[in-house]
C-alpha positions in Angstrom: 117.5 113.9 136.6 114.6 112.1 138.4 114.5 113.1 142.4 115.4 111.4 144.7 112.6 108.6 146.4 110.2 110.6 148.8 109.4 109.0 152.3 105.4 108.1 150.6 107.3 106.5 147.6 109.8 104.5 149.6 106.6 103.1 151.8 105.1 102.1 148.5 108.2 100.5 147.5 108.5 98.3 150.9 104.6 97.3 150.6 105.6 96.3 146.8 108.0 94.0 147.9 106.2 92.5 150.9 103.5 91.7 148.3 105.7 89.9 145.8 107.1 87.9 148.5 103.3 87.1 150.0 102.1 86.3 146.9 104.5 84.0 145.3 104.2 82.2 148.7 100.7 82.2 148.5 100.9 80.9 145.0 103.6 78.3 145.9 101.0 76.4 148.2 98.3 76.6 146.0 99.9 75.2 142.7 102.9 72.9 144.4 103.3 70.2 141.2 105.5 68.0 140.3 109.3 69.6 140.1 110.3 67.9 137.4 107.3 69.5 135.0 108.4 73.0 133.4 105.5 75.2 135.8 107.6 77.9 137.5 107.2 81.0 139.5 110.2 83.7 139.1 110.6 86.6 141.5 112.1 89.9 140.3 113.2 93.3 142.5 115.6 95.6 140.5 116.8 98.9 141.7 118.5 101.4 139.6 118.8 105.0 139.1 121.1 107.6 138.8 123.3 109.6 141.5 122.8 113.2 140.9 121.1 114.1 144.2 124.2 112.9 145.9 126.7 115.5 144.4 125.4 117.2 140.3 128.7 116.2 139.3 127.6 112.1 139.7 124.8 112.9 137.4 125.9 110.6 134.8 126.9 107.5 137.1 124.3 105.0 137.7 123.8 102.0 140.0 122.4 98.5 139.1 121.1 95.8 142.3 118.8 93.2 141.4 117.7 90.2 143.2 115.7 87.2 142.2 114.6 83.7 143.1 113.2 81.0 141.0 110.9 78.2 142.2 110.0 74.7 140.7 106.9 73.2 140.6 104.9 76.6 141.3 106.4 77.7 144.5 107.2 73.9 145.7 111.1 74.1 146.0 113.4 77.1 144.8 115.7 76.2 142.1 118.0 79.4 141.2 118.4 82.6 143.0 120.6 85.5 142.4 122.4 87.1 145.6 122.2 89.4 143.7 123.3 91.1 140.3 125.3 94.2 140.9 126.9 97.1 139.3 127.8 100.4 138.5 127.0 102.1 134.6 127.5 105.9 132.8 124.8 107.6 131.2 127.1 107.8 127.9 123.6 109.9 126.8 120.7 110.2 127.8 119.5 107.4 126.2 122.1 105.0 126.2 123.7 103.8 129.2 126.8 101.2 130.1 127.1 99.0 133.2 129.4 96.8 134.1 128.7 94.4 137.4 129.0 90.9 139.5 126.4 88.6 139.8 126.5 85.1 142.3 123.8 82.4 141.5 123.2 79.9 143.4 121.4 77.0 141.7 119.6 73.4 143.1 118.6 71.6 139.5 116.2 68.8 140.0 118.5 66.2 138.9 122.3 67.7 139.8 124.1 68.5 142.8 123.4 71.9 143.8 126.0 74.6 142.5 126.8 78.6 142.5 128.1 80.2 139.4 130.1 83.4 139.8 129.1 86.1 136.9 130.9 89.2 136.3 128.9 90.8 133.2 128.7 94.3 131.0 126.4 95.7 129.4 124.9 98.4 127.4 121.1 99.5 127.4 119.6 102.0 124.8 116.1 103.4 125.7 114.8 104.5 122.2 112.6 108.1 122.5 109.4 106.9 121.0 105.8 108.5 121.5 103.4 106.8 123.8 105.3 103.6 124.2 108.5 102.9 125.2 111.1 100.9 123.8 114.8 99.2 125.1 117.5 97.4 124.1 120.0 95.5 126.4 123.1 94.0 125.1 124.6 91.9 128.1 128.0 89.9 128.1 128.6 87.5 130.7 131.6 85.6 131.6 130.1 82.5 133.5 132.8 80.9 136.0 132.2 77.7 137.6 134.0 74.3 138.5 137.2 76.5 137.7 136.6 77.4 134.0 135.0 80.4 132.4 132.6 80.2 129.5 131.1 83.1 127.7 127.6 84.3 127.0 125.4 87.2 124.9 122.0 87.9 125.7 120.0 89.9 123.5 117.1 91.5 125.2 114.0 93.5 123.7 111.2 95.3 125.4 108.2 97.5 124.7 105.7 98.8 127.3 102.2 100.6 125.8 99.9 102.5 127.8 96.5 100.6 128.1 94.0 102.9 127.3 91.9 105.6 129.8 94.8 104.3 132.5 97.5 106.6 133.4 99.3 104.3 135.4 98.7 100.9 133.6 100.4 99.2 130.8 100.8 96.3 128.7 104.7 95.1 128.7 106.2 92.4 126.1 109.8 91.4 126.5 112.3 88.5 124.6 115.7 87.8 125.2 118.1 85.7 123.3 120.8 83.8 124.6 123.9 82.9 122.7 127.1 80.7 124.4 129.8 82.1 122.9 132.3 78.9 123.8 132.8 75.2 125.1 133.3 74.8 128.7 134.1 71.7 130.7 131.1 71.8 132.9 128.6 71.7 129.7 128.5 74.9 127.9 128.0 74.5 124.0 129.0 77.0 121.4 125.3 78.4 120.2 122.0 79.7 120.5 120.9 77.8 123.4 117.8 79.3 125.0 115.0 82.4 124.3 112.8 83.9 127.0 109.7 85.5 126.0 107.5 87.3 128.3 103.9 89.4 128.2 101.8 90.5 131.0 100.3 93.4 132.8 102.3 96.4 134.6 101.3 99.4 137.0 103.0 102.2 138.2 102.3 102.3 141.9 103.2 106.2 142.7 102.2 109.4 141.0 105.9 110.0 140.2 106.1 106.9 138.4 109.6 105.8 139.9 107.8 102.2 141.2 106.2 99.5 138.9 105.1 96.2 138.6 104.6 93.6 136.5 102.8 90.4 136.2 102.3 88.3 133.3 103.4 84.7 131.1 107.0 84.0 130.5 108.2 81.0 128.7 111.5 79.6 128.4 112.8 77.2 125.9 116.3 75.4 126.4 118.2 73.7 124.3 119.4 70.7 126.2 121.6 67.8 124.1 119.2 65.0 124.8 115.4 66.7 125.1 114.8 70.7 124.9 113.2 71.8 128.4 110.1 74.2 128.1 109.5 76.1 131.4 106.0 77.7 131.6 106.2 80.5 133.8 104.4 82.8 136.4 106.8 85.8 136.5 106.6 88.4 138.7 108.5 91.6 138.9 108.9 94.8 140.8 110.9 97.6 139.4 111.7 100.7 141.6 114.0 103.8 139.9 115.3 106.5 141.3 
């Protein structure tokens, strides 16, 4: 089991987030465009570990809290945040690990009303043991409940992270997600493969013990929409702190 955050790590953490926030501000004011274009800047803190230090016997439990924001037209007006995306998991091994959690969204499309979409979701993760890089798979199930009516949703999500050579605490991370509705809904859900997110970019672990990273890079999200796909280019920005 990993220890538990020291004071030096937790200070690194805080400076990590208060540079996110500053520089998706900064960002905002410098690229504001048009919101109805696809350029985008996403935000991304997640926070998970296990609870071991608090009594051996917890070893195996695990906690999940992520929050994130999502801002049109580079930084210019915020269209969906997440407050937030939690839960609670079991280390089944050591390697593969189930969660189960509640997520509210709150979203402000250019075009629609603004809305919030209540989430509950499961899923199961399996960190593959491979040499020099590492390798996940998430498996996520989401029941999406709005306007009174619940639709359902698999994501399929695949990431690899590889060292970048002569740097110990630097990496190159590639990530794609699949998302599948698995039903019809009232409020516009269709029955299919309905959107991929694909991301690559630059990490860095920001503490010798390697419990805090981040990562910057590309994403790009395609949706299938009934009249005209939508192609969101993306400045994606995430911090990732495990304890």
């Amino acid at each position: 089991m990993k220890p538990i955050l020291s004071s030096r790590v937790r200070l690194v953490s805080l400076l990590s987030v208060v540079l996110l926030v500053l520089a998706t501000l900064i960002t905002g004011e410098a690229f504001a465009g048009d919101p109805r274009e696809g350029d985008q800047i996403w935000g991304m803190a997640l926070l998970q570990g296990g609870f071991g230090f608090v009594n051996p016997k917890l070893s195996r439990v695990r906690g999940w809290l992520e929050v994130q924001g999502r801002w049109r037209g580079f930084g210019e007006s915020l269209e969906t945040a997440f407050l937030p995306r939690v839960g609670i998991g079991y280390a089944i091994t050591d390697q593969l690990i189930f969660h189960v959690g509640y997520a509210s969204v709150y979203n402000d499309p250019s075009q629609k009303k603004p809305y919030t979409e209540e989430r509950p979701w499961q899923q199961i993760t399996w960190n593959l043991p491979v040499e020099s890089f590492t390798l996940q798979s998430r498996t996520r199930l989401e029941e999406r409940i709005h306007q009174d009516n619940l639709g359902w949703r698999l994501r399929q999500f695949v990431k690899t992270t590889v060292p970048l050579p002569g740097l110990d605490r630097a990496y190159f991370s590639v990530w794609d997600e699949l998302f599948f509705d698995l039903d019809d809904t009232r409020w516009g859900q269709r029955s299919g493969f309905r959107q991929n997110r694909v991301f690559a970019g630059l990490g860095y672990r920001l503490d010798p013990g390697k419990h805090v990273s981040l990562e910057a890079g590309y994403l790009n999200q395609w949706i299938d929409r009934r009249n005209e796909d939508r192609d969101n280019q993306v400045l994606s920005l995430n911090l990732f702190l495990n304890f």
